[in-house]
C-alpha positions as CSV (number, residue, x, y, z in Angstrom):
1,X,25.7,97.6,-34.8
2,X,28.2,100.2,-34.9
3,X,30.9,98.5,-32.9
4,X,34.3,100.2,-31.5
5,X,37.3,99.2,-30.1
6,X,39.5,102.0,-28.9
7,X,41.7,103.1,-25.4
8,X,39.3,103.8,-23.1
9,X,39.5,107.8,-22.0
10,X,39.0,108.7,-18.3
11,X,35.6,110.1,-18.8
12,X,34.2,106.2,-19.6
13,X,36.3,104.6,-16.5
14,X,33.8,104.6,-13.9
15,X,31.4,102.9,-16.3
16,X,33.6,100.8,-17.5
17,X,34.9,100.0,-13.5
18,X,31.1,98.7,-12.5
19,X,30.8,96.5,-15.8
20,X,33.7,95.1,-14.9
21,X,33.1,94.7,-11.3
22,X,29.2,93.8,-11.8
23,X,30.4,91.1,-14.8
24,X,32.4,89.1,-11.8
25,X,29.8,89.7,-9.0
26,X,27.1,88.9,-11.2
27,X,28.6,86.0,-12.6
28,X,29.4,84.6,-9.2
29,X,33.4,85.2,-9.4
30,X,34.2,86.6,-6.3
31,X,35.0,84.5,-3.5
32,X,33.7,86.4,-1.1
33,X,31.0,88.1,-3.3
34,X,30.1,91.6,-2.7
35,X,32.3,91.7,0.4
36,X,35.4,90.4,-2.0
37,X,38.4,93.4,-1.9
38,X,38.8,92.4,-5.7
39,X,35.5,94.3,-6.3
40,X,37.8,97.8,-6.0
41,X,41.1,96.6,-8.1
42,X,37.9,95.4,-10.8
43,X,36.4,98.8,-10.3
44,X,40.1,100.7,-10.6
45,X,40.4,101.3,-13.9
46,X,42.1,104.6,-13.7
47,X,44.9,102.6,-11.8
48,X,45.0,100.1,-14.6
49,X,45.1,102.3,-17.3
50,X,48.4,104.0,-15.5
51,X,49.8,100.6,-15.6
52,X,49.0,99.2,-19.7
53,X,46.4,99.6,-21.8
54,X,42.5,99.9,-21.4
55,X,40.7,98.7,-24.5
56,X,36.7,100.0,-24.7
57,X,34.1,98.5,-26.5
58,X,32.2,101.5,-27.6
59,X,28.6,101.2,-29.5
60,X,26.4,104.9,-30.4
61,X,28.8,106.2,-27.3
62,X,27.7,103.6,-24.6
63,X,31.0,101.6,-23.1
64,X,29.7,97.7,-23.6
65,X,33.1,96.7,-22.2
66,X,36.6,96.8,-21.5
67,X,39.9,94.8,-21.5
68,X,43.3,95.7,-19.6
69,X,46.2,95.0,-22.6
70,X,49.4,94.5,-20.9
71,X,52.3,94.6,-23.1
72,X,55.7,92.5,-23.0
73,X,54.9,92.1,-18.9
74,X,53.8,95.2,-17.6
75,X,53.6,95.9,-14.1
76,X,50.1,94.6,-14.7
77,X,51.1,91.0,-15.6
78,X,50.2,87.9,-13.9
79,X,51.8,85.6,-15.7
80,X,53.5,87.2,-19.2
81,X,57.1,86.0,-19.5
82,X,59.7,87.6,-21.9
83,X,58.3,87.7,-25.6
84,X,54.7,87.6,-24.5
85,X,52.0,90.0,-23.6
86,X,48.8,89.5,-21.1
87,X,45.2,90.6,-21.0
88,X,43.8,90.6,-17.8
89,X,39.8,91.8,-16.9
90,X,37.6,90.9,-19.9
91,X,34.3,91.9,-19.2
92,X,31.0,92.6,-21.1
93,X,28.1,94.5,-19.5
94,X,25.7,91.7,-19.5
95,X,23.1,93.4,-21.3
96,X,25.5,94.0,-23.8
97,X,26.9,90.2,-24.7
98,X,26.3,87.8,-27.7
99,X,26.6,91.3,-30.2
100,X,30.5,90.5,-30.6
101,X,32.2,92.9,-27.9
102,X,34.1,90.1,-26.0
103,X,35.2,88.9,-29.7
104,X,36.2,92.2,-30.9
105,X,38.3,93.0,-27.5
106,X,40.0,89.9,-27.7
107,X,41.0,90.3,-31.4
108,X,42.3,93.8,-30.3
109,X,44.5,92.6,-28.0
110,X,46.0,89.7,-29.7
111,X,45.9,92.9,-33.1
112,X,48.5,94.7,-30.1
113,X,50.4,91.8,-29.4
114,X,51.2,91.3,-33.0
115,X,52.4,94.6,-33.2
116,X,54.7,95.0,-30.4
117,X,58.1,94.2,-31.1
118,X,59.7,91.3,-30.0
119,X,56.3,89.5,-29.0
120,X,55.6,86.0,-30.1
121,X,52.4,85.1,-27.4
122,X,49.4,86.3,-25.5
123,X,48.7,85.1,-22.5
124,X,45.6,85.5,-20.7
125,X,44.3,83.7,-16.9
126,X,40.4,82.4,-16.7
127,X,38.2,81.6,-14.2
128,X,37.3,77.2,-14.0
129,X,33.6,78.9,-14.6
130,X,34.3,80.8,-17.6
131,X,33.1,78.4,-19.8
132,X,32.0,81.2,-22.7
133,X,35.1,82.8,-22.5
134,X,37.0,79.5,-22.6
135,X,35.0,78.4,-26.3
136,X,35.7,82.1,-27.1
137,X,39.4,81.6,-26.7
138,X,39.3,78.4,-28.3
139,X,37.7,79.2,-31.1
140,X,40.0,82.4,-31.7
141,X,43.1,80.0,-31.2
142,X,44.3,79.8,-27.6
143,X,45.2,76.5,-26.5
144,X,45.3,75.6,-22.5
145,X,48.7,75.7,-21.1
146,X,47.8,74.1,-17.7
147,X,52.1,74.0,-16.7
148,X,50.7,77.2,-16.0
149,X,47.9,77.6,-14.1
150,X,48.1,79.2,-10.7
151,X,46.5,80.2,-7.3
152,X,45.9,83.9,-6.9
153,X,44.9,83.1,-3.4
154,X,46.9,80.3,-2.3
155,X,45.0,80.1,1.1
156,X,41.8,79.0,-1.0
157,X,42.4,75.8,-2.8
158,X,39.5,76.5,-5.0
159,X,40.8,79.6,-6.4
160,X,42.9,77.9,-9.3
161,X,43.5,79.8,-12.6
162,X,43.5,78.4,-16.0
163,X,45.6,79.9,-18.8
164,X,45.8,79.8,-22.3
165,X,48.4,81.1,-25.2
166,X,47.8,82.4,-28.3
167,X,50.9,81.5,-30.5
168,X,51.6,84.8,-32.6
């Protein structure tokens, strides 16, 4: 397979907005399922890609997947701190996983982060449930940095985000 990762141009980001959005719903992410008001910030990808960068996963023209690259925290950070950069929304159309897209979008990012001046991590949050992603980033070099970890929805005790670091 023919496999590219490249910025993701407006035509692509409605497809790229329902994998997103469908990866979490389908993977039972959302809270609050298809009623869940995250669906429409997963589905914004126009909004994102104002805010950083939007990495495609592109094979024979079809969008497999995206990430959000936010360098040196961007307004899109969650938790980047001086020196570090974040990547935020993995997601892989789920017809489209196990052919390397996830890998190849990671590597891309941590590719930016290397190359942006003055940043020595990447930072990334992850759902408990993520277990894939979690070898994934494991395997590539992140390491759990549970000091960390954080509530995006401090009402919901369950909501709990992991992070990892990869040291650059």
């Amino acid at each position: 397979m023919d496999l590219v990762i490249r910025p993701a141009l407006p035509g692509e980001y409605a497809a790229l907005g329902e994998i997103t959005a469908q990866a979490y719903l389908r993977d039972g992410l959302l809270d609050f399922g298809a009623d869940d008001p995250y669906l429409d910030v997963l589905r914004d990808v126009a909004g994102r890609a104002a805010a950083c960068e939007v990495l495609v996963a592109v094979a024979r023209d079809e969008v497999l997947g995206g990430v959000a690259f936010v360098p040196s925290g961007g307004p899109m950070a969650d938790i980047a701190g001086p020196g570090e950069a974040e990547m935020r929304m993995l997601a892989v159309d789920r017809a489209a996983r196990g052919r390397g897209a996830g890998e190849a979008l990671v590597r891309a990012c941590a590719d930016r982060a290397r190359a942006t001046a003055g940043c020595v991590r990447l930072v990334l949050s992850t759902q408990r449930a993520m277990h894939s992603a979690h070898r994934l980033y494991e395997r590539l070099g992140f390491v759990r940095t549970p000091r960390r970890d954080w509530n995006p929805l401090p009402h919901l005790a369950d909501t709990r985000l992991l992070t990892y670091a990869l040291t650059l």
